[in-house]
C-alpha positions in Angstrom: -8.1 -55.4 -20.3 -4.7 -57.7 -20.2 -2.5 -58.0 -23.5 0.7 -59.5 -24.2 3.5 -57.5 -22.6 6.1 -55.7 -25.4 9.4 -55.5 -23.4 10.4 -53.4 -26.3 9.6 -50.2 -28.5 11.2 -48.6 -31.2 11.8 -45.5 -29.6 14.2 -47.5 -27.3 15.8 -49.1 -29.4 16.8 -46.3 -31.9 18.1 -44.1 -28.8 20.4 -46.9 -27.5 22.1 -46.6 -31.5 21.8 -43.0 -30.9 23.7 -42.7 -27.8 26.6 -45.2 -29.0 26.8 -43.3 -31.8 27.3 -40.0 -29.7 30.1 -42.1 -27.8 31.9 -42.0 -31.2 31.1 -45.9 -31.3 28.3 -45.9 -34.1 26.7 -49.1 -33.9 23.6 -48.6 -36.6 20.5 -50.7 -36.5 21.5 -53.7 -38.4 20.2 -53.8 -41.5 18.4 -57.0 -41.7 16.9 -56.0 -38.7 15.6 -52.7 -40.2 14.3 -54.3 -43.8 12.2 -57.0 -40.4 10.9 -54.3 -38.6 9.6 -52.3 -41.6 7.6 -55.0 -43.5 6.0 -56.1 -40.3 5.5 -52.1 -40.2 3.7 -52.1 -43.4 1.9 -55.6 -43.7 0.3 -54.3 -40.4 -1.1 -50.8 -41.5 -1.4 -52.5 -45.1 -4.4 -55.0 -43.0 -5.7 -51.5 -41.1 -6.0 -49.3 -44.7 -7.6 -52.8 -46.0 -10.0 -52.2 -43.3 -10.6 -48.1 -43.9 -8.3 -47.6 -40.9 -6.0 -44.6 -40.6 -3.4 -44.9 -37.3 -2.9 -41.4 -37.6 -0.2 -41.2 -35.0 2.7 -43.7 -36.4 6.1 -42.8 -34.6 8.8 -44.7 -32.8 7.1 -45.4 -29.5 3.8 -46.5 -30.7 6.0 -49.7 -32.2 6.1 -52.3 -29.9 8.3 -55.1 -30.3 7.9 -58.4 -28.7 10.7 -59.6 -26.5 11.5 -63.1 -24.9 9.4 -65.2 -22.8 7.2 -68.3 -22.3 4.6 -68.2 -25.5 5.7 -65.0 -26.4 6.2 -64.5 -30.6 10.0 -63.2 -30.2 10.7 -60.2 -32.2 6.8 -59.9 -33.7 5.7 -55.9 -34.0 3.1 -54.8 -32.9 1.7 -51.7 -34.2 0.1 -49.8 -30.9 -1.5 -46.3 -29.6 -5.2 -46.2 -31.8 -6.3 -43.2 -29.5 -6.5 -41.1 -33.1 -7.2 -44.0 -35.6 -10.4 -43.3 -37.6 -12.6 -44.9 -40.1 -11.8 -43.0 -43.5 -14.6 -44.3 -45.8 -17.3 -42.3 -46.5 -16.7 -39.9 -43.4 -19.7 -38.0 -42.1 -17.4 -35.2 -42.5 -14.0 -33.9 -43.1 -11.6 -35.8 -41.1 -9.5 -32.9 -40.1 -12.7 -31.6 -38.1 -12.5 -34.5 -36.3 -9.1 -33.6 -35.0 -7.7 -30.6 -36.4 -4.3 -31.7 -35.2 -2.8 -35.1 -35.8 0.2 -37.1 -35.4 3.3 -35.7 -33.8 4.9 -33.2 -35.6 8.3 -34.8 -36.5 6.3 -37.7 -38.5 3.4 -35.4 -39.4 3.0 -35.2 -43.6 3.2 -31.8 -45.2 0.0 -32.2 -46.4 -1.3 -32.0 -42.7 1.2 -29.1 -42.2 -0.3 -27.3 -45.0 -4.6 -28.2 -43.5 -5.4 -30.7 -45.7 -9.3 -31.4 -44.3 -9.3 -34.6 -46.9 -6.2 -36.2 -46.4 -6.0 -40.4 -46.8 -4.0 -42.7 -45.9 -0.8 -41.5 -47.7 -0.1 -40.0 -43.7 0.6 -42.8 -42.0 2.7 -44.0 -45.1 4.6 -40.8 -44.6 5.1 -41.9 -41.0 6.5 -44.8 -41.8 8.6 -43.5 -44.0 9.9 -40.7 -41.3 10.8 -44.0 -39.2 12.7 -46.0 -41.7 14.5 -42.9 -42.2 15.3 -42.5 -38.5 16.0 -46.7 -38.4 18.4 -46.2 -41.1 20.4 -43.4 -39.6 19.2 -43.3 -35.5 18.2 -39.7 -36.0 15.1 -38.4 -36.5 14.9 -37.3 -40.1 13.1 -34.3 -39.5 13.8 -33.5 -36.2 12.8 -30.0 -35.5 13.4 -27.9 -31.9 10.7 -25.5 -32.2 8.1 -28.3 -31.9 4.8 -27.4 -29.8 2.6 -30.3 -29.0 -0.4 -28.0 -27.3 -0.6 -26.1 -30.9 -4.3 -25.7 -32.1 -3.1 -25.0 -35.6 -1.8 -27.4 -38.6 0.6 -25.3 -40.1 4.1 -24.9 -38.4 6.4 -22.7 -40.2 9.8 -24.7 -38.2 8.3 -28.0 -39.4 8.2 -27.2 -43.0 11.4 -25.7 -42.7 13.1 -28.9 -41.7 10.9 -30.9 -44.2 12.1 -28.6 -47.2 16.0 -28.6 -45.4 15.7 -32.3 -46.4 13.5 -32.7 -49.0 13.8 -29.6 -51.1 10.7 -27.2 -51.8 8.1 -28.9 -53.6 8.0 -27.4 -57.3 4.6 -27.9 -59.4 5.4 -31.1 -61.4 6.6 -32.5 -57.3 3.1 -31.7 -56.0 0.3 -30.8 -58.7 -2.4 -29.8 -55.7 0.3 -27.7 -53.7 -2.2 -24.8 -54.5 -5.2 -26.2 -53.3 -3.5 -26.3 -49.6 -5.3 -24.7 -47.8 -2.4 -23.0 -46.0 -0.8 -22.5 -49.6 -1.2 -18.3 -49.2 0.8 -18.8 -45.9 3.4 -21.2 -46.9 4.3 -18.6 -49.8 4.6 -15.9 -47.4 6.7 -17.7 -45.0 9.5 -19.3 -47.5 10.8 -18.8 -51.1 12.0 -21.8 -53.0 15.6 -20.5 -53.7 16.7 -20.9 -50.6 16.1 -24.7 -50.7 17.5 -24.7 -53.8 20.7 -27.2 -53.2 18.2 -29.4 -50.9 17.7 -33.0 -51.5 16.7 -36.3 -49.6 19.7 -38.0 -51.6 22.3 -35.0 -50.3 20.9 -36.0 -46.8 20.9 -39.8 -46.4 24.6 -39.5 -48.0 25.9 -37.3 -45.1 24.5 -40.8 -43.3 26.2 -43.2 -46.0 22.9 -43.9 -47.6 23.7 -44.2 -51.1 21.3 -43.2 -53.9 21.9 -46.9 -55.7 20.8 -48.7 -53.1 17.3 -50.3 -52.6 16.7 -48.4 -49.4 17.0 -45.2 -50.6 15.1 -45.8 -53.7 12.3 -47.2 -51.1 12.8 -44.0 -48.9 11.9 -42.2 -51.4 8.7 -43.4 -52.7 7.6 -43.4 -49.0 8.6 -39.7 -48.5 7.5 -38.4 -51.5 5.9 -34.7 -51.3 2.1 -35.6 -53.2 0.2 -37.9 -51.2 -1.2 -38.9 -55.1 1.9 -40.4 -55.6 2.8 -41.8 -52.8 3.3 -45.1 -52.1 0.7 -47.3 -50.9 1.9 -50.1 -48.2 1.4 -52.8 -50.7 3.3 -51.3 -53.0 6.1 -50.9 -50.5 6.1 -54.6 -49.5 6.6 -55.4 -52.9 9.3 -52.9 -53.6 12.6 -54.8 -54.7 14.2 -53.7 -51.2 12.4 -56.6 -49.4 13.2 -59.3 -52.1 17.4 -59.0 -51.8 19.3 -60.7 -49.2 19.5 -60.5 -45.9 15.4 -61.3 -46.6 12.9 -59.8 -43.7 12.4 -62.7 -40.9 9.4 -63.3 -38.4 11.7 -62.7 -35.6 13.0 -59.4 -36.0 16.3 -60.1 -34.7 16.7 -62.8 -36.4 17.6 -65.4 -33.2 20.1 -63.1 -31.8 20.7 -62.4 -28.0 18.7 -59.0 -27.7 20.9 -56.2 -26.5 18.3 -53.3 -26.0 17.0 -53.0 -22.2 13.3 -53.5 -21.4 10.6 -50.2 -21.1 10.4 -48.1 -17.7 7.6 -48.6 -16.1 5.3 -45.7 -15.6 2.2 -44.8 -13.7 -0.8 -42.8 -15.5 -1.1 -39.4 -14.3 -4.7 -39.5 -14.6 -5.0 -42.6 -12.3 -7.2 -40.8 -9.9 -7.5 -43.9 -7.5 -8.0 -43.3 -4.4 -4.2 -44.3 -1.7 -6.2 -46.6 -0.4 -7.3 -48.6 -3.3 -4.3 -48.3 -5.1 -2.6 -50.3 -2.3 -4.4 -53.2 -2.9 -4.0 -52.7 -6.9 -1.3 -54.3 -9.0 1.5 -52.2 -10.0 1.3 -49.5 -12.7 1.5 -51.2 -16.0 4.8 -50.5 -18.0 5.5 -47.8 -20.0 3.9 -46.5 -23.3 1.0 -49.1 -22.0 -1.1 -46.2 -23.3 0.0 -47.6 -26.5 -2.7 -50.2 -27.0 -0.6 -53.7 -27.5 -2.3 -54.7 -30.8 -2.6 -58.5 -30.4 -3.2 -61.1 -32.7 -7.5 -61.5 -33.0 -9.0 -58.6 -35.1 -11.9 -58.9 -32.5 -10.3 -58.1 -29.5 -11.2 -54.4 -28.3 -8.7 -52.0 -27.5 -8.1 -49.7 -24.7 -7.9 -46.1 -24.1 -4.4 -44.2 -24.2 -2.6 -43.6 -21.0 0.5 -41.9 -19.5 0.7 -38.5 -20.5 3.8 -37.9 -18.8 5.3 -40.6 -21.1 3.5 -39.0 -24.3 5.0 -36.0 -23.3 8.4 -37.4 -23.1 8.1 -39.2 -26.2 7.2 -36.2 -28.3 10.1 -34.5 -26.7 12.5 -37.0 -27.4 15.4 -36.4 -29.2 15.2 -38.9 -30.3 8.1 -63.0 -42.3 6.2 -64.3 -44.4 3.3 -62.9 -45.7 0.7 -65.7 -43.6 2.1 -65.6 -40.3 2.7 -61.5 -40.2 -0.6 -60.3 -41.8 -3.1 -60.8 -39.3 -0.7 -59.8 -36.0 -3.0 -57.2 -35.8 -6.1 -56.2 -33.0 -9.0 -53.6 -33.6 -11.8 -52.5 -31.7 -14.6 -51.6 -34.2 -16.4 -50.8 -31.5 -13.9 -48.3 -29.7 -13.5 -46.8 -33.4 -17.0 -45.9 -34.4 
């Protein structure tokens, strides 16, 4: 299967803002770029929730964005990697015994920390609120060192620790089901709400200059809010005030600027298992992250199977429009998901 080539991802692009910033030259993600590359974001899972679609593993690299080139929509997103999207209506049974481990751990929900076996799709909006986070300041928001990808188990104790750091513990009026977690016994072992006490998203974002009176924050924090009940849905988010105040989100993400971030590494699949002399005659290795599948611009077009563990690996390691021409950038395979 052929798809359009993304020359850029947002994992790339937030680590060359993160490495001038640790030359002590902080060039931030400019912010009409940010307030593009989130609505495109949303409108995109908005169209795969309107479908009973979770992504399930929303992070940096699975966020394609289009580059220059003959025919190529400049500075579209494309929302990529379906290897763990599911079909959420009317499951045959609890998603969570489907894959008892989903999304990587720095933009995993704390409901999904805590073993929630009916979660919805108030995870990916979590996500997406871990990356606006990380857009708006080029640091992962909860970035956390102790993070095992092979772990079989939901709840990680460093996880919520750098969750709550942030966020605060989550009292009773924040999170009226808290107690139905089903890693609730655990999580009450494991920390006391005192020692969170002076913890608060707004504390955070202003060691970043993130202001508690601006739109962004106020959007921030209906995206990261503790209950999935009351978190936002992507609607809602798109028509959050943030989006409707100058500099106004644009089709082309960077808004007819030259494009200063370099292209994706190629990268072979480590499960190519070709034989030398085949691969000889074969085309080179596509680029990296192609394990991402490039979600293209017909609903019908089918989607291909991950690849490139190495750069999954990496990845996961890492430290790290208007409404009629974005809503339907998106490609599923029905098929591939059922």
């Amino acid at each position: 299967l052929l798809f359009d080539y993304a020359e850029h991802d947002l994992w790339h692009i937030i680590k060359f803002h993160r490495a001038a910033k640790q030359k002590k030259q902080p060039v931030l993600v400019p912010k009409g770029m940010v307030k593009s590359l989130l609505y495109q974001i949303l409108d995109g899972i908005h169209y795969l929730h309107s479908n009973w679609i979770l992504h399930r593993d929303l992070k940096p690299a699975n966020i394609l964005v289009m580059g220059e080139g003959p025919g190529v929509e400049r500075g579209r997103v494309k929302i990529a990697d379906m290897g763990f999207a599911r079909i959420f209506h009317n499951p045959l049974k609890p998603l969570a015994e489907l894959d008892p481990v989903v999304v990587t751990f720095w933009y995993r929900a704390p409901e999904l920390l805590l073993g929630a076996k009916h979660y919805t799709k108030a995870i990916d909006i979590w996500a997406i609120g871990c990356i606006f986070a990380e857009l708006l300041t080029s640091e992962p928001v909860f970035f956390c060192r102790e993070e095992d990808i092979k772990a079989s188990s939901p709840y990680h104790q460093d996880q919520l620790n750098r969750i709550f750091s942030v966020m605060g513990y989550p009292s009773e009026s924040d999170w009226q089901d808290l107690k139905k977690m089903p890693e609730y016994q655990k999580l009450t072992q494991d920390f006391k709400r005192a020692n969170y006490a002076n913890c608060t998203l707004q504390k955070h974002m202003d060691k970043h200059k993130i202001k508690a009176d601006t739109r962004s924050f106020s959007l921030l924090q209906r995206l990261l809010t503790m209950d999935p009940i009351k978190r936002v849905t992507a609607q809602e988010a798109m028509d959050d005030p943030y989006f409707k105040e100058d500099p106004r989100p644009t089709a082309d993400v960077f808004s007819g600027c030259d494009i200063p971030y370099p292209k994706r590494e190629f990268l072979s699949d480590d499960n190519d298992d070709k034989s030398a002399s085949a691969s000889k005659t074969q085309q080179p290795p596509p680029p990296q992250q192609s394990q991402q599948q490039n979600i293209g611009v017909h609903p019908q077009q089918p989607i291909m199977e991950p690849a490139a563990k190495k750069m999954r690996m990496q990845q996961n390691q890492q430290m790290p429009p208007t409404q009629p021409q974005v809503c339907k950038f998106l490609c599923l395979s029905i098929v591939f998901l059922l």
